[in-house]
C-alpha positions, 0 to 999 in steps of 0.5 A: 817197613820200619820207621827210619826214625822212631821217638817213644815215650821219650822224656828228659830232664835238665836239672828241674826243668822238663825239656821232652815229657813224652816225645813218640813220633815216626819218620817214614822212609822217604819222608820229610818232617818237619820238627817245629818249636819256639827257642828251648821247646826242645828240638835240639833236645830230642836231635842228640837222644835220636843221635845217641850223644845225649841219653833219655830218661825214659822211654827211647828213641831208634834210628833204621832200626837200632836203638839210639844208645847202642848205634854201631859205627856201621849204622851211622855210616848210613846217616848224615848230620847238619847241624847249627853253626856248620862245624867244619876244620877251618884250614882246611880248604873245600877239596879237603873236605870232601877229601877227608869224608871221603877217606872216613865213610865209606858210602862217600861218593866223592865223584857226585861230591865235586860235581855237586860242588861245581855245581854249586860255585864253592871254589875247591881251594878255597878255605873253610874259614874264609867261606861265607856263612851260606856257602859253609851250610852248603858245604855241610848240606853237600858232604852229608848227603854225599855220603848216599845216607838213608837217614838225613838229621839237619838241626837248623842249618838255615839258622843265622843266613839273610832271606836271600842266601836263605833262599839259595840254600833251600833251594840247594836242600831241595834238589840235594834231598831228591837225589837221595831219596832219605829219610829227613829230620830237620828243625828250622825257625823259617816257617815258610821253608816247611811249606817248601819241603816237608811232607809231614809237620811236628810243633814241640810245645812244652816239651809236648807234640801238640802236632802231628799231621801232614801239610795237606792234612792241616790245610784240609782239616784247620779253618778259620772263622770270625765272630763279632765280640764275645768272650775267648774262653767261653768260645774256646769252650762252647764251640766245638773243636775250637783249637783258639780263640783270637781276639781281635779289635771287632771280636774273635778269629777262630781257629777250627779243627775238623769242622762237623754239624755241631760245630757250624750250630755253635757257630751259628748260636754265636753270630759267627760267619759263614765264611769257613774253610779258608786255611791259616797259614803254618806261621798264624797256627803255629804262633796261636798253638804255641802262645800258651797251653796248647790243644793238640793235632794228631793224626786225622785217624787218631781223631775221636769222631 
């Protein structure tokens, strides 16, 4: 089957500044990906080229199969949309709402809509305006997979909420998105939401996907391991897939990827400990892959061996 979603070879510009330089990723159907990034790596960037709001300048992007500039208003009825900040008409009221996307798509269940909206406390007379910030992401969370889509784009939808409301929302998320059965795209700065939800992880840096692998993968293939002193650039380049290097007060955590023979030798040479195979968290690999120029993690079958 198709991808659902498909970046390829996607580059754009703003200005002399070069936001994606070769984008190429697919979401599988069903499948939950996670596009991750420090602030401007991108992210945002690539939402608007797949949604056709922002055109790239090279390469291209498709959505269930169609070509993001050319999408047709029967294809975007089959997608949904959550995007930073929840733009939503503020007079309206909750029932309005759900009301007015239901009279605009087609594919709007608006019955499962105010069960889903009982179920979740939202008062249906209620204002928008007046909503809380977590209560307005699970409005927009509620009326775009209401709309029974076969492609959810969230960008950030947790962004700006407190650990406690965060935490409702994803929660919220978790149980919408297994009702739909979609293809997701979501970006988020919560680290420990991915691990939540996402099947699959892409970390954009410098405009570049230096990973793209999913979670079992990572915590299978990245370990760790500590070698007292030493020098990080010589590390870095006498180990053997040695992804960093970090210096720390009595020498150097290592960050390992597909770890064979060679590299446990080299290893060894350096006074290294035997202690591999624990997996960094996604938050420690993230930070050291995205401190500066950053080695890449493809597919475990695009890995030279």
């Amino acid at each position: 089957m198709n991808a659902p979603i498909r970046f390829d070879d996607v580059h754009r510009r703003f200005g002399s500044r070069a936001v994606l330089c070769g984008l190429s990723l697919e979401v599988r159907p069903g499948e939950v990906y996670a596009l991750l990034g420090r602030n401007g790596a991108g992210k945002t960037t690539a939402m608007r080229i797949l949604l056709g709001f922002l055109a790239p300048m090279q390469g291209s992007s498709a959505l269930l199969g169609v070509d993001s500039r050319v999408l047709s208003a029967q294809v975007r009825e089959r997608v949904g949309l959550v995007s930073e900040g929840h733009a939503l008409y503020g007079w309206m009221t909750v029932a309005d709402v759900l009301e007015f996307e239901a009279g605009t798509r087609e594919r709007f269940d608006l019955a499962h809509a105010r069960t889903l909206r009982e179920r979740l406390g939202l008062d249906p007379r209620a204002k928008v305006a007046k909503l809380s910030r977590g209560q307005r992401a699970q409005l927009s969370l509620l009326a775009a997979t209401c709309g029974r889509p076969d492609v959810l784009v969230l960008d950030d939808p947790a962004m700006g909420l407190d650990p406690v409301v965060r935490r409702d929302l994803l929660g919220v998320m978790i149980d919408l998105l297994s009702d739909t059965g979609a293809s997701v795209l979501f970006s988020t700065h919560i680290l420990s939401d991915v691990e939540r939800i996402a099947d699959r992880v892409g970390i954009l840096h410098d405009g570049r996907l230096i990973v793209d692998a999913s979670l079992e993968d990572l915590k299978r293939r990245v370990t760790t391991c500590f070698v007292r002193g030493g020098d990080r650039a010589e590390l870095e380049r006498t180990i053997p897939r040695c992804l960093r290097a970090r210096k720390t007060a009595a020498g150097h955590e290592l960050f390992l990827l597909d770890i064979a023979d060679d590299t446990r030798r080299a290893l060894a040479a350096a006074g290294g400990s035997d202690a591999l195979g624990v997996a960094p968290s996604l938050e420690d690999l993230f930070v050291e892959l995205t401190a500066d120029a950053a080695p890449t993690i493809a597919h475990e079958h695009e890995v030279a061996r």
